[in-house]
ZALUMDO-574511 format. One line per 10 residues: number of its first residue (from 1); for each residue x, y, z of C-alpha. Coordinates in steps of 0.001 Angstrom, whole numbers, plus 500000, padded with zeros to 6 digits. Layout:
BEGIN
NUM = X:Y:Z  ...
//
This chain:
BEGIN
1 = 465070:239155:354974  467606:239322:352225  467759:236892:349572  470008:236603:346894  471060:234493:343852  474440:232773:342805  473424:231292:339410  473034:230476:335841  471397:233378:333400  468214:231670:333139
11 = 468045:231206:337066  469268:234516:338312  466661:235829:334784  463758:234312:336611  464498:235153:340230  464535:238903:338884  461698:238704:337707  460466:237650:341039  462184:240939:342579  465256:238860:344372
21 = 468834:240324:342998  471612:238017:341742  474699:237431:339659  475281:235223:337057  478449:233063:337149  479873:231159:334259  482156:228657:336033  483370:227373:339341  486183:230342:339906  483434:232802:339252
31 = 480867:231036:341699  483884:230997:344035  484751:234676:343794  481314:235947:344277  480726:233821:346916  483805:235160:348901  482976:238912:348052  478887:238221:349497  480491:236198:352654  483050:239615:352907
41 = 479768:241717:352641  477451:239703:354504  473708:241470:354742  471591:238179:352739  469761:236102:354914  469272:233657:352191  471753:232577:349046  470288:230872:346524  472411:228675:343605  472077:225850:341993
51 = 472896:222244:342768  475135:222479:339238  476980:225178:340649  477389:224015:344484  478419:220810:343391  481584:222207:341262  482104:224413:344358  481212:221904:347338  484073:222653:350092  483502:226506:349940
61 = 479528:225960:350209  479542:223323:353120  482385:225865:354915  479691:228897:354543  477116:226545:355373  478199:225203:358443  480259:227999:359205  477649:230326:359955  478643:232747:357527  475386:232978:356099
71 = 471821:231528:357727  471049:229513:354818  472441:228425:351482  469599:226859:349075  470186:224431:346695  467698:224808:343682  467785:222179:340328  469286:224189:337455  467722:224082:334166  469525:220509:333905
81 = 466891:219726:336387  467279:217815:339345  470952:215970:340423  470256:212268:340741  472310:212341:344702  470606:215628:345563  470050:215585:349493  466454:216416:351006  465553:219100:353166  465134:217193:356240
91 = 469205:215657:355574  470421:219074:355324  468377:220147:358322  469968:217178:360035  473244:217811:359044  473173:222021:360109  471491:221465:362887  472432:218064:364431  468984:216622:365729  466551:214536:364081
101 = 462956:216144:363527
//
């Protein structure tokens, strides 16, 4: 399973030290370009960013998400901590999947 991270320095810093690879973006065209070059690439099960950084980039994450480009984007807090309309699990499993569990 391939994970990968689309984040902050102090986010993508930490996930290293976990042994999962990422790139640090500075900015919504950034976050946008490396998305585009991972969903040219393909080969991570899981992408990994920050609700900071999907928010300021919403359309192109709900297009990978639901488009199947990737199995699963993962929304994380940033070290701004938590977004106060930040769905839950079971809403974006909802949402993806279309049944209620």
């Amino acid at each position: 399973m391939g994970f990968y991270v689309v984040a902050d320095e102090d986010t993508v810093a930490g996930f290293r030290c976990a042994g999962i690879p990422g790139v640090v973006v500075e900015g919504p065209s950034e976050a946008a370009e490396e998305l585009e070059r991972l969903r040219q690439e393909g080969g991570q099960d899981i992408l990994i960013t920050t609700e900071q950084i999907a928010n300021s980039i919403r359309d192109i994450v709900q297009d990978i998400r639901y488009g199947g480009a990737f199995p699963l984007i993962v929304e994380i807090p940033g070290p701004e901590g938590p977004g106060e309309a930040s769905p839950s699990l079971m809403k974006m499993i909802r949402e993806a999947v279309g049944i209620r569990l």
